[in-house]
gemmi code that builds the backbone of each chain (N, CA, C; Angstrom):
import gemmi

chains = {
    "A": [
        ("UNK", (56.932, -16.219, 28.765), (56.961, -15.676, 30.118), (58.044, -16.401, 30.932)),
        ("UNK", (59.130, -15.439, 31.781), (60.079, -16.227, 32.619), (59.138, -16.550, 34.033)),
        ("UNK", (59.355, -17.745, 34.273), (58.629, -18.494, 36.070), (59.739, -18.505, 36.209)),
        ("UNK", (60.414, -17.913, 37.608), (61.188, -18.203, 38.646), (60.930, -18.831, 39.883)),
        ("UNK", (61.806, -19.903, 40.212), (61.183, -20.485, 41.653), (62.460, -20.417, 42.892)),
        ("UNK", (62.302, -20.051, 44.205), (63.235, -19.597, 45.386), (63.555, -20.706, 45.927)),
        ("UNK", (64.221, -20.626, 46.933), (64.304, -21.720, 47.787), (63.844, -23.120, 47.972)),
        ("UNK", (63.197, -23.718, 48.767), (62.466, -24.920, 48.683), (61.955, -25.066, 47.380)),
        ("UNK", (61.191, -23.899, 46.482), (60.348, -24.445, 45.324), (61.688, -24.754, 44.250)),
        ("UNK", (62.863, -23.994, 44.299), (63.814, -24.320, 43.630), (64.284, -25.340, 43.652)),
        ("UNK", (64.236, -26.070, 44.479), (65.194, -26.877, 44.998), (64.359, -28.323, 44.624)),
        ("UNK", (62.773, -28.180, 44.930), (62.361, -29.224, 44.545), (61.843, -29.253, 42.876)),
        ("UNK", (62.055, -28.314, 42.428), (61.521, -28.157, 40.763), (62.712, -28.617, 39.725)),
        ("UNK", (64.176, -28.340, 40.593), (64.904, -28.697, 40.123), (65.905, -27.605, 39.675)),
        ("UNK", (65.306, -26.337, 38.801), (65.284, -25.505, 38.085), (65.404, -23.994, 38.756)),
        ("UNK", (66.438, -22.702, 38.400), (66.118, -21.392, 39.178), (64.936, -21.044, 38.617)),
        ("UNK", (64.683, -20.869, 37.156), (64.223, -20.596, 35.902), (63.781, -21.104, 34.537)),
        ("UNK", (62.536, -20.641, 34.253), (62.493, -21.133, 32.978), (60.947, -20.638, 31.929)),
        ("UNK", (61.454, -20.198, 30.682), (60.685, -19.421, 29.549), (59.795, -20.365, 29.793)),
        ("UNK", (58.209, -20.395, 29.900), (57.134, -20.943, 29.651), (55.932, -20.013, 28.546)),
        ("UNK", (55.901, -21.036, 27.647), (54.881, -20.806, 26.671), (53.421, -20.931, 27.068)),
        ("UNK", (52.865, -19.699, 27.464), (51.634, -20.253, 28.102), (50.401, -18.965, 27.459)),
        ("UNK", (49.207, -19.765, 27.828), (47.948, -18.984, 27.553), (47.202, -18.501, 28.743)),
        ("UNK", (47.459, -19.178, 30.027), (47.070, -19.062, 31.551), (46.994, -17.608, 31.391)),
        ("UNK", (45.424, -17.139, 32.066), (44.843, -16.298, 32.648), (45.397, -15.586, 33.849)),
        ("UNK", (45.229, -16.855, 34.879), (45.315, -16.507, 36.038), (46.696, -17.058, 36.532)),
        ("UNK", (47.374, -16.374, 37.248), (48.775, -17.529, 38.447), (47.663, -18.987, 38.305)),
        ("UNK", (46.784, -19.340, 39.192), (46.359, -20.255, 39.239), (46.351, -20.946, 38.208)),
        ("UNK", (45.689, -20.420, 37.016), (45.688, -21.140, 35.598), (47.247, -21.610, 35.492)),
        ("UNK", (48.163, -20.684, 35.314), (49.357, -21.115, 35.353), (49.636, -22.708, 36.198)),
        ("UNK", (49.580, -22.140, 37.223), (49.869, -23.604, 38.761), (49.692, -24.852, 37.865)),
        ("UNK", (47.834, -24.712, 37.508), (47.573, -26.121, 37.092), (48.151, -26.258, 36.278)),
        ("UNK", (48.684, -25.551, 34.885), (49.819, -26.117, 33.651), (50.634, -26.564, 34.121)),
        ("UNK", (51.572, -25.880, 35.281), (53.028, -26.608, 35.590), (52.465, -27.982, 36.200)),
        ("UNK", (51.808, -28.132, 37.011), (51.319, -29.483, 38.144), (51.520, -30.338, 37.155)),
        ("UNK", (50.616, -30.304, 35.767), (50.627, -30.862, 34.838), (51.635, -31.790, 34.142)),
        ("UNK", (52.768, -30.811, 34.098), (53.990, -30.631, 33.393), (54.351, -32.191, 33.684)),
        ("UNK", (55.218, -32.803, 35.517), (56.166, -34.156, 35.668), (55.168, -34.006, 37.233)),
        ("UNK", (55.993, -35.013, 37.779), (55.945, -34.660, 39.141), (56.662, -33.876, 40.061)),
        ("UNK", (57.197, -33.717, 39.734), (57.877, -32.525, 40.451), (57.499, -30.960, 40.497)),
        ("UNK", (56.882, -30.527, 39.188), (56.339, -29.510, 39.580), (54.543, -29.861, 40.434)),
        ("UNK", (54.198, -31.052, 40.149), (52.883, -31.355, 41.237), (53.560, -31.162, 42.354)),
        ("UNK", (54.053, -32.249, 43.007), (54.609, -32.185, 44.216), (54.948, -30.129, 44.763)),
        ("UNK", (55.899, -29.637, 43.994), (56.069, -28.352, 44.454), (55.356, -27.671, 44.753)),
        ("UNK", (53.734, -28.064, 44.269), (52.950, -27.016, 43.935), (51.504, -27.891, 44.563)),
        ("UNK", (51.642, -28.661, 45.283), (50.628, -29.682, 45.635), (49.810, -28.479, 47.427)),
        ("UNK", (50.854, -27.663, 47.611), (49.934, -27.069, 49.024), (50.505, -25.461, 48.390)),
        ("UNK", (49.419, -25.079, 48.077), (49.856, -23.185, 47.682), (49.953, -22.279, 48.550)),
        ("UNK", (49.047, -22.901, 49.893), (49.213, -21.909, 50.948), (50.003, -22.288, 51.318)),
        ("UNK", (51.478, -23.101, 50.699), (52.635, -23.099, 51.914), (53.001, -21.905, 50.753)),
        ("UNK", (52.573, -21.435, 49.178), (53.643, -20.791, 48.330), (52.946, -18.977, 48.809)),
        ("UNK", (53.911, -18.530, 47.948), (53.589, -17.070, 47.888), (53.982, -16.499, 46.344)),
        ("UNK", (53.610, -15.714, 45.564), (53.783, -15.322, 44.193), (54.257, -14.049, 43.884)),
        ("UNK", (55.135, -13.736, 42.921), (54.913, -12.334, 42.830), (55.011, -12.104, 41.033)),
        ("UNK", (54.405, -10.960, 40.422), (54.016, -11.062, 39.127), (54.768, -9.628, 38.907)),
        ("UNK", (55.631, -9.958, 37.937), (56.680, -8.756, 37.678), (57.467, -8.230, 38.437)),
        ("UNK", (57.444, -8.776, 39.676), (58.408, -8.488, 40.873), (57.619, -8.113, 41.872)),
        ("UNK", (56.268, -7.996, 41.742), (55.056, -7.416, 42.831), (54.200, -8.697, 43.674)),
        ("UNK", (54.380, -8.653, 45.152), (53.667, -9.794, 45.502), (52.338, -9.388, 45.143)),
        ("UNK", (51.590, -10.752, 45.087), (50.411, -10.685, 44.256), (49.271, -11.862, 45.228)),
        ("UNK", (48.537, -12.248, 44.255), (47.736, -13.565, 45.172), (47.644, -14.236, 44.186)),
        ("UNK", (47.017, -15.600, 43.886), (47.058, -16.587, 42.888), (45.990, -16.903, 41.923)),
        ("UNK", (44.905, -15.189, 42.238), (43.928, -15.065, 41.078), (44.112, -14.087, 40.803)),
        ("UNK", (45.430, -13.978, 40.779), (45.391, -12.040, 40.164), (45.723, -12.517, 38.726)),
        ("UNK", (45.581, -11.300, 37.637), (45.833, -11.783, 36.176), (47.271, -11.465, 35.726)),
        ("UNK", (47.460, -12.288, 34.989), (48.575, -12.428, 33.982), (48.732, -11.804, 33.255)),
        ("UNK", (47.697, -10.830, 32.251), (47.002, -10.455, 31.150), (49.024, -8.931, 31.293)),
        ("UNK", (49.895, -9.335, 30.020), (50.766, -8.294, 29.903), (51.723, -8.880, 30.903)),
        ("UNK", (52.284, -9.461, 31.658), (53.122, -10.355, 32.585), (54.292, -11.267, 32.064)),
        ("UNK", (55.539, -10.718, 32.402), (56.648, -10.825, 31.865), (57.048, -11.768, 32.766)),
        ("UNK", (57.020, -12.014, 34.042), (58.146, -12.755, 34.778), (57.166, -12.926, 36.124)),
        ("UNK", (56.629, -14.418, 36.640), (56.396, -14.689, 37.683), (56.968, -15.299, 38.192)),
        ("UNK", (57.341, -15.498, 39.766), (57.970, -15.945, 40.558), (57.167, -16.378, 41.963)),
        ("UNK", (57.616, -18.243, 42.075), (56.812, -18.439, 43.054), (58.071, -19.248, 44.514)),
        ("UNK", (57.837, -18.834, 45.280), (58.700, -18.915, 46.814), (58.189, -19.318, 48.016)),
        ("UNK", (58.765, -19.898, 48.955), (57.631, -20.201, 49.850), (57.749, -18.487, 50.691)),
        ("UNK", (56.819, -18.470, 52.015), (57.195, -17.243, 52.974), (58.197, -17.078, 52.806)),
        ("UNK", (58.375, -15.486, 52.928), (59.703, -14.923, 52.910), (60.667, -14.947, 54.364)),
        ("UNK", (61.635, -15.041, 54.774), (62.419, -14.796, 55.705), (63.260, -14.248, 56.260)),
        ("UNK", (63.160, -12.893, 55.597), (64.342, -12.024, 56.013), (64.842, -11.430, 57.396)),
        ("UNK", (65.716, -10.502, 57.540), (65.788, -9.780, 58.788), (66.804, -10.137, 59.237)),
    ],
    "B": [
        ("UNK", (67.021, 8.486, 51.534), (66.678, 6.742, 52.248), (67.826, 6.196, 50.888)),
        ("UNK", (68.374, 5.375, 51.370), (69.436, 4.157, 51.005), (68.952, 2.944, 51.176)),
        ("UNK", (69.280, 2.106, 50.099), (68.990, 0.711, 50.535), (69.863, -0.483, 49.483)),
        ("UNK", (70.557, -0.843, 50.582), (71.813, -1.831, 49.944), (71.567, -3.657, 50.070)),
        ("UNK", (71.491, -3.766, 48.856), (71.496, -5.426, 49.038), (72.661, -6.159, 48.279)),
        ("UNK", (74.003, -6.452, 49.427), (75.109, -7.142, 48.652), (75.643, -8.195, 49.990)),
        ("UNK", (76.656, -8.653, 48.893), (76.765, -10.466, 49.477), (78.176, -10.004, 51.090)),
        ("UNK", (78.743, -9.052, 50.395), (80.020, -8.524, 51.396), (79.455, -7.976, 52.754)),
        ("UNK", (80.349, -8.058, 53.266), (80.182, -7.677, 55.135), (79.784, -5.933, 54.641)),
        ("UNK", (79.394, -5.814, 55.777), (79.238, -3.723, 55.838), (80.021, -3.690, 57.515)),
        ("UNK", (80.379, -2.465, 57.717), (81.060, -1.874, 58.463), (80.212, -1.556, 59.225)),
        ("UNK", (79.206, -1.999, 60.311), (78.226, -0.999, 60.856), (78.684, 0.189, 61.834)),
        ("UNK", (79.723, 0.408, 62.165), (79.943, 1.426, 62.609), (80.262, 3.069, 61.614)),
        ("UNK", (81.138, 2.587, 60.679), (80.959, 3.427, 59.897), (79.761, 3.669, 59.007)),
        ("UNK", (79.073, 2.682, 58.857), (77.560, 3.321, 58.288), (76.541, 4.360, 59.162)),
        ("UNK", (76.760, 3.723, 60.470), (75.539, 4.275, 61.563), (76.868, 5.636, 61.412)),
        ("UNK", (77.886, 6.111, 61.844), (78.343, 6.996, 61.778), (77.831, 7.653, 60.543)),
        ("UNK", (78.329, 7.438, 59.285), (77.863, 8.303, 57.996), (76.410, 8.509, 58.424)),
        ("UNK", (75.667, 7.522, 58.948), (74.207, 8.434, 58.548), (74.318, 9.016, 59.887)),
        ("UNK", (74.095, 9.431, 60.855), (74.286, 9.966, 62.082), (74.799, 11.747, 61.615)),
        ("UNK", (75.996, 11.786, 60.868), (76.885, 13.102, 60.720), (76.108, 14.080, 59.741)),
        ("UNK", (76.294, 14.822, 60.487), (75.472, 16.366, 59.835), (74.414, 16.138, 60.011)),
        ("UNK", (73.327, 15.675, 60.702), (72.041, 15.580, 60.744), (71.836, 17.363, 61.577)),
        ("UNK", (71.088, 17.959, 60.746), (70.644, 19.290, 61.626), (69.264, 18.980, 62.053)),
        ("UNK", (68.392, 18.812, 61.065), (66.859, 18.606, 61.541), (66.598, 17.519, 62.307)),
        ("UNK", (67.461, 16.327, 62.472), (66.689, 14.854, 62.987), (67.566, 15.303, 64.450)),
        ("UNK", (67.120, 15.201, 65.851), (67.424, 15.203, 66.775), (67.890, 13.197, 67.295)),
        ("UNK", (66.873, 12.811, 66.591), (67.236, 11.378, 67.064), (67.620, 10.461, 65.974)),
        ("UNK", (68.793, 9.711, 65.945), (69.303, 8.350, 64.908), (69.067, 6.945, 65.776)),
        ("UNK", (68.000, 6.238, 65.489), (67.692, 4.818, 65.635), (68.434, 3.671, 64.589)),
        ("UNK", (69.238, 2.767, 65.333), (69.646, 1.796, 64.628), (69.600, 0.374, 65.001)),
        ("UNK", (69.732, -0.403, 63.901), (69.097, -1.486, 64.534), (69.894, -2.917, 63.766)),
        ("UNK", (70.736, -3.766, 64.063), (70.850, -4.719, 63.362), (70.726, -5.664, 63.624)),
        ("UNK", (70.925, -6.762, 62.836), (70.915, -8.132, 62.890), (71.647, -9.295, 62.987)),
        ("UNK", (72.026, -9.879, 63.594), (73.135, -11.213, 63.772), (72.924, -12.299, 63.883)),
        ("UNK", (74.077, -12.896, 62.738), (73.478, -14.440, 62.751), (74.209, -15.234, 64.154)),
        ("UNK", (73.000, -15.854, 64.787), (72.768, -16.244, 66.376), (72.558, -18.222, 65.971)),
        ("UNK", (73.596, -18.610, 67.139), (73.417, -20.141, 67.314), (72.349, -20.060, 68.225)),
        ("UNK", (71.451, -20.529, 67.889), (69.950, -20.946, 68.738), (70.503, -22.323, 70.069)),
        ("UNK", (70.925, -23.419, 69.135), (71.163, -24.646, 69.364), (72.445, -25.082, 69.387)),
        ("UNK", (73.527, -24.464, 69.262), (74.540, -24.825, 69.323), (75.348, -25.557, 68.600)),
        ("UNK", (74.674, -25.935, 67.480), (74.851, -26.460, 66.132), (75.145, -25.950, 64.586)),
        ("UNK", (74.695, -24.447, 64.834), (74.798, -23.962, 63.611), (76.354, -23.690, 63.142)),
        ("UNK", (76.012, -24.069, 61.696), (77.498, -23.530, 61.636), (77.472, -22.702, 60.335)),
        ("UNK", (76.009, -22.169, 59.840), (76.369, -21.278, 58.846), (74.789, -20.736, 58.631)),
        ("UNK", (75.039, -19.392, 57.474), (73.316, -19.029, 57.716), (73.408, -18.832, 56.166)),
        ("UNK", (72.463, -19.640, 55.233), (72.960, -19.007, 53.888), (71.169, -18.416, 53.530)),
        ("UNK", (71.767, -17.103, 52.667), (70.264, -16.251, 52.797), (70.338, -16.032, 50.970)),
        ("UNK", (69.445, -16.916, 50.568), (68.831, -16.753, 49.287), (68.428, -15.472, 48.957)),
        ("UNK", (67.803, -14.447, 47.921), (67.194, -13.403, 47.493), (66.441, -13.532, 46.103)),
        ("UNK", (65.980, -12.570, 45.708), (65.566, -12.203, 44.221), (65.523, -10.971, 43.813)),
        ("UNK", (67.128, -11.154, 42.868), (67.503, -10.022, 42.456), (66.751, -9.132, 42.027)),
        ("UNK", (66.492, -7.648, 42.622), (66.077, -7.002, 41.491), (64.451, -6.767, 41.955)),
        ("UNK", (63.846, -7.915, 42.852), (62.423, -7.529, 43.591), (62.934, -7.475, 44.906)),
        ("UNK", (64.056, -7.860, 45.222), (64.801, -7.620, 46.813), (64.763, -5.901, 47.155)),
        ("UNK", (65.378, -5.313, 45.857), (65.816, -3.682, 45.984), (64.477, -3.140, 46.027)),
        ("UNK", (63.175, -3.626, 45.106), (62.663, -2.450, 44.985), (61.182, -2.589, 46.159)),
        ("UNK", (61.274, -4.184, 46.410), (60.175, -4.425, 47.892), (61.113, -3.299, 49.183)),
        ("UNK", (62.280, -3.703, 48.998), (62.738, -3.142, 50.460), (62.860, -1.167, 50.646)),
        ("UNK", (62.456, -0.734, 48.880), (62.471, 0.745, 48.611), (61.389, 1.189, 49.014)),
        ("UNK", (60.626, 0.288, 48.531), (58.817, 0.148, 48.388), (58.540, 0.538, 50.624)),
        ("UNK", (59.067, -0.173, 50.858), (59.027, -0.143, 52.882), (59.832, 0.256, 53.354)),
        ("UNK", (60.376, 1.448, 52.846), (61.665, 2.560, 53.428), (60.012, 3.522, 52.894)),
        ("UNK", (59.938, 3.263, 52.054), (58.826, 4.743, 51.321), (58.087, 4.560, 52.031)),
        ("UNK", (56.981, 3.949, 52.461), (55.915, 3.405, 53.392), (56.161, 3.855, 54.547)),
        ("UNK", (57.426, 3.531, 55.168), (58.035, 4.021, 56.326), (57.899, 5.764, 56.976)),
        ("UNK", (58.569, 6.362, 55.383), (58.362, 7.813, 55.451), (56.866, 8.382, 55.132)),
        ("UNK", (55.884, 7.410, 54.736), (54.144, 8.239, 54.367), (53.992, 8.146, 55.566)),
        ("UNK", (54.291, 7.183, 57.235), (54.090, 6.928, 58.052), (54.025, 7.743, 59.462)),
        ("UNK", (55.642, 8.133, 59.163), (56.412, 8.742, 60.071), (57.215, 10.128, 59.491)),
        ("UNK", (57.360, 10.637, 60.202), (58.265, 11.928, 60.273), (59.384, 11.778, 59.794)),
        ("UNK", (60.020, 11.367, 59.081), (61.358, 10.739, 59.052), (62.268, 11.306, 58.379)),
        ("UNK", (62.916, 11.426, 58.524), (64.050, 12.741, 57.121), (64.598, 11.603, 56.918)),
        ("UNK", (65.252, 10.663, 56.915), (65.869, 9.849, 56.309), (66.040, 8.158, 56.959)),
        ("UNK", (66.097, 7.132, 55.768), (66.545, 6.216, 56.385), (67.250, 4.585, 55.139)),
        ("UNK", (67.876, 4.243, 56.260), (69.000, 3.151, 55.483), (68.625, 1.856, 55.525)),
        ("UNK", (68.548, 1.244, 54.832), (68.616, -0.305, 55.145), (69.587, -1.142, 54.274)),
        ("UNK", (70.399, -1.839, 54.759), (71.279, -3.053, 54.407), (71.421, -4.110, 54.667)),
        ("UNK", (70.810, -4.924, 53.298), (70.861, -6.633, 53.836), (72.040, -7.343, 53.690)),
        ("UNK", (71.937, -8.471, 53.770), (73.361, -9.239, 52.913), (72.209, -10.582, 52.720)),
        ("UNK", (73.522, -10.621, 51.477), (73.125, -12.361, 50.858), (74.462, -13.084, 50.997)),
        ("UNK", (73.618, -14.785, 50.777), (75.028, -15.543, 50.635), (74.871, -16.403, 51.882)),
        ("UNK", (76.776, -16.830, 52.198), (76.891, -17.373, 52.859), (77.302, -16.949, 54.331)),
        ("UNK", (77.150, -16.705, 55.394), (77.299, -15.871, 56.803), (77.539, -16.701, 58.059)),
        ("UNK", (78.619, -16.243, 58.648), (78.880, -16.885, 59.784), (78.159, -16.839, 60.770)),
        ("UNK", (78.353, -17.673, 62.173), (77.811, -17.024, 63.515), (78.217, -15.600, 63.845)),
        ("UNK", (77.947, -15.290, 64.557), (78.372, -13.827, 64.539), (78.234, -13.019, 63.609)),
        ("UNK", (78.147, -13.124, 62.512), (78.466, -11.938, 61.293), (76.808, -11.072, 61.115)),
        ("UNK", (76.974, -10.148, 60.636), (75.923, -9.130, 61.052), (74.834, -9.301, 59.458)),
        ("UNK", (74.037, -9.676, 59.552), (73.191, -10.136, 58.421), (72.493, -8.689, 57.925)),
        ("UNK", (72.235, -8.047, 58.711), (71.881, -6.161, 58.521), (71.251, -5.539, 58.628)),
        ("UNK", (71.392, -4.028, 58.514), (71.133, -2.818, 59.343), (69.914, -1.899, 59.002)),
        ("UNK", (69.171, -1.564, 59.842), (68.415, -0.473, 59.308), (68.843, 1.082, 59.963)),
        ("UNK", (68.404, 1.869, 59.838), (68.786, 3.426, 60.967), (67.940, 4.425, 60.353)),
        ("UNK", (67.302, 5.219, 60.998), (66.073, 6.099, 61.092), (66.586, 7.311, 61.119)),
        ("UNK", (66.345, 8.389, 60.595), (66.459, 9.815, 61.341), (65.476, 10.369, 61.334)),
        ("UNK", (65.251, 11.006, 62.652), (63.514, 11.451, 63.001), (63.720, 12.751, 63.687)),
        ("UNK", (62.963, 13.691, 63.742), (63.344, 14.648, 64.400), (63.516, 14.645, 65.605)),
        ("UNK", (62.171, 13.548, 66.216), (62.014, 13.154, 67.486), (62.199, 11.473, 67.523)),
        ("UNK", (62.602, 11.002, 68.886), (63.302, 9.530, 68.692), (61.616, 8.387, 68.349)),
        ("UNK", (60.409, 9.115, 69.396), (59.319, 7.838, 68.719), (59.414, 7.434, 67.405)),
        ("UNK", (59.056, 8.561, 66.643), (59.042, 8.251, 65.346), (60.090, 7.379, 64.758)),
        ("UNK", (61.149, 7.732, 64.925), (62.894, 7.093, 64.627), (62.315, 5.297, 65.002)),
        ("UNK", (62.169, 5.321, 66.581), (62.230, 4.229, 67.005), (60.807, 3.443, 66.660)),
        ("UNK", (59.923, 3.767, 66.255), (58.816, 3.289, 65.565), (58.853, 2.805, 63.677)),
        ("UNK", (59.262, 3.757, 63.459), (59.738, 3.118, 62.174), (60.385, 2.659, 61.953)),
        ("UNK", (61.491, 2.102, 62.987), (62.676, 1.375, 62.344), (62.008, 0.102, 63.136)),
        ("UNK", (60.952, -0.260, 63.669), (60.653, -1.542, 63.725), (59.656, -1.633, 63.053)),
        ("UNK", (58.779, -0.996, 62.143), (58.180, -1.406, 61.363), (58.992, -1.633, 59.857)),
        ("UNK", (59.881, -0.936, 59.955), (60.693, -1.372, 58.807), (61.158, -2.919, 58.970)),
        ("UNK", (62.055, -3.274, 60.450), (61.822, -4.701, 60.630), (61.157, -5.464, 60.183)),
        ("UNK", (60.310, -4.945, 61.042), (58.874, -6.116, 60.928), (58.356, -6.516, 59.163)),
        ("UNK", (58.717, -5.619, 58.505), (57.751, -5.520, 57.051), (59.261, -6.307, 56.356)),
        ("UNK", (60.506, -6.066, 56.758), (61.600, -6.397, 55.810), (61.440, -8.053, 56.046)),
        ("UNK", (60.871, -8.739, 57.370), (61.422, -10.150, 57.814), (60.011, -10.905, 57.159)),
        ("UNK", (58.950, -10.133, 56.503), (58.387, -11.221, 55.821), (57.491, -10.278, 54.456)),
        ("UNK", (58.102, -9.358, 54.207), (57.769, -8.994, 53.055), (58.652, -8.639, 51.752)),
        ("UNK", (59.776, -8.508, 52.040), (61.360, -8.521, 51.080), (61.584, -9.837, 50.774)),
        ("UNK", (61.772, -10.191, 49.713), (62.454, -11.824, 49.270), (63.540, -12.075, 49.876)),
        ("UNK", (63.670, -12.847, 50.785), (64.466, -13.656, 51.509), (64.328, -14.664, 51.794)),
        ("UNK", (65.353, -15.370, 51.765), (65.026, -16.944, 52.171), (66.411, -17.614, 53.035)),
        ("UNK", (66.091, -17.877, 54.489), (67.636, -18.332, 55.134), (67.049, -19.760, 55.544)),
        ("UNK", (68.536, -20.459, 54.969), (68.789, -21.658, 55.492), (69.302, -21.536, 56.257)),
        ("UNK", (69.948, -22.561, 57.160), (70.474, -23.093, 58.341), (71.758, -24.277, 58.029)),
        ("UNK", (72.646, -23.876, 58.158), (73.631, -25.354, 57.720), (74.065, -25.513, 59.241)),
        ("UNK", (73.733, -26.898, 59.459), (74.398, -27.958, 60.857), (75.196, -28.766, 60.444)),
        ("UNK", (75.450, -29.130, 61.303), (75.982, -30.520, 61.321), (75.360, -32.082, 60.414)),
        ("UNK", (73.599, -31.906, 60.523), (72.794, -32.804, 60.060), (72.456, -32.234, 58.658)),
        ("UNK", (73.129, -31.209, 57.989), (72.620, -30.914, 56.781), (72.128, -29.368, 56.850)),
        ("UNK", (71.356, -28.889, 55.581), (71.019, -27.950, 55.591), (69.448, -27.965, 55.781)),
        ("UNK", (68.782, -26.727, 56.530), (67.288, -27.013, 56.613), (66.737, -25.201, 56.218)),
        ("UNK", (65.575, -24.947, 54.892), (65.174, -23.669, 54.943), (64.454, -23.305, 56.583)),
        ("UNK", (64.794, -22.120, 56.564), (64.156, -21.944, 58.247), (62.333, -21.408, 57.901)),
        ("UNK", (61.752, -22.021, 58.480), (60.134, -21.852, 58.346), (59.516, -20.529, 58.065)),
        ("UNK", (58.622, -19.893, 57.922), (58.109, -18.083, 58.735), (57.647, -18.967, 59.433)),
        ("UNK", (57.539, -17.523, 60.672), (56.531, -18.063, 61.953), (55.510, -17.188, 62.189)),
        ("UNK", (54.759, -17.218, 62.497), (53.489, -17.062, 62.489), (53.398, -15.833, 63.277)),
        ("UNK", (53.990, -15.454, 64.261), (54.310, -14.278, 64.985), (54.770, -12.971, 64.353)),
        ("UNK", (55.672, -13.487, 62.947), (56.301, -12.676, 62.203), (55.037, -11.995, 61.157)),
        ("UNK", (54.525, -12.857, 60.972), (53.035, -12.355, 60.361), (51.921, -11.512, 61.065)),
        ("UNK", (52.008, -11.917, 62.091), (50.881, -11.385, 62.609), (51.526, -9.533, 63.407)),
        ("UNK", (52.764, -9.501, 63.279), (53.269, -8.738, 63.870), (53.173, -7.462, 62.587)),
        ("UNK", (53.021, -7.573, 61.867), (52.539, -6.553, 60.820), (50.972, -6.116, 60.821)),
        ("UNK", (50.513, -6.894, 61.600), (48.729, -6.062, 61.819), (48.356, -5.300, 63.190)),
        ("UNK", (50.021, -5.079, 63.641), (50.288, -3.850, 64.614), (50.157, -2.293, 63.506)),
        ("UNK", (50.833, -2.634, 62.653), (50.898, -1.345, 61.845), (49.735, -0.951, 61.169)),
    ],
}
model = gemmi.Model(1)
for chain_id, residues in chains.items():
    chain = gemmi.Chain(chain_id)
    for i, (resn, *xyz) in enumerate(residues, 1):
        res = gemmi.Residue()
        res.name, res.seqid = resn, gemmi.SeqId(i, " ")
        for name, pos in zip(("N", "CA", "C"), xyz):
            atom = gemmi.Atom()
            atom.name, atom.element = name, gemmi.Element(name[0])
            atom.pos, atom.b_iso = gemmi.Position(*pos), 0.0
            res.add_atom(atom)
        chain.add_residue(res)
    model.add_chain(chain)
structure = gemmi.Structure()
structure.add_model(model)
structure.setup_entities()
């Protein structure tokens, strides 16, 4: 599965992108694998209500399922306009 | 409905013109853009992150929404990414409605839904560095008008 991360989460993960081998259920299930991972993905991922998710390109919430999920992406609020 | 997401300037006069010409059914064209604005007197650049590819089809997704909404025969939206000056026009939406409420109602809910529901992300470059600019809380809550 590709995780993409935006702005701030980019910036502090280090990374735009990256293939993760995973069994995670849920986004959430996911979260806790990466937290896992160094510190840096803890730290990124240490307040979720600052993040927002989207699962195949669809914003989502962080117990929606994974189940068939090609590409999640996590960002803080969006800011456009 | 059109919807452009690229890093280059747009012409807004010749866009609001192209969509404006030959309209027979829409009596009213609403347009609306955006400019990058020194708040503080410090800024000296606006750089606006995206995600390719969920940018096009969130901002298709609330042009469509727009039209289940409203009356609308047609409508445009154009962002930009990248790097953007003061002044430079960050981008446009424009409505055609038969009648102007509708026009002028949907093109601020198109606003409203593009500034915190389209992937975007603007920094701020000063003098002291670069800072992502926050959402605000107003911007949120301004979608449970619709």
């Amino acid at each position: 599965m590709d995780v993409l991360y935006f702005a701030w989460v980019r910036e502090r993960i280090g990374i735009p992108r990256e293939a993760v081998e995973t069994q995670a259920g849920t986004v959430m299930d996911l979260v806790e694998e990466l937290r896992g991972k160094e510190e840096r993905y803890a730290a990124a991922f240490a307040d979720i209500s600052a993040l927002r998710v989207a699962v195949d390109q669809q914003l989502t919430d962080f117990d929606a399922s994974l189940s068939g999920a090609r590409e999640v992406a996590f960002f803080p609020p969006m800011t456009g306009g | 409905m059109r919807v452009v997401v690229q890093e280059a300037p747009f012409d807004f006069g010749v866009e609001a013109a192209a969509f404006a010409e030959g309209r027979a059914v829409s009596g009213a064209v609403v347009t609306f853009t955006g400019i990058v604005r020194d708040v503080d007197g410090g800024l000296q650049a606006m750089e606006i992150e995206h995600y390719p590819g969920m940018t096009e089809s969130a901002l298709t997704d609330i042009a469509a929404e727009a039209k289940t909404r409203w009356s609308l025969e047609d409508a445009l939206v154009i962002h930009r990414h990248g790097r953007l000056e003061v002044g430079e026009m960050i981008m446009m939406v424009a409505t055609a409605a038969r009648h102007r409420k509708d026009a002028f109602e949907a093109a601020e809910f198109l606003m409203d839904y593009l500034k915190s529901r389209a992937p975007f992300w603007k920094r701020e470059v000063t003098a002291d560095g670069a800072d992502w600019v926050a959402a605000r809380d107003e911007d949120e809550d301004a979608l449970t008008r619709w």
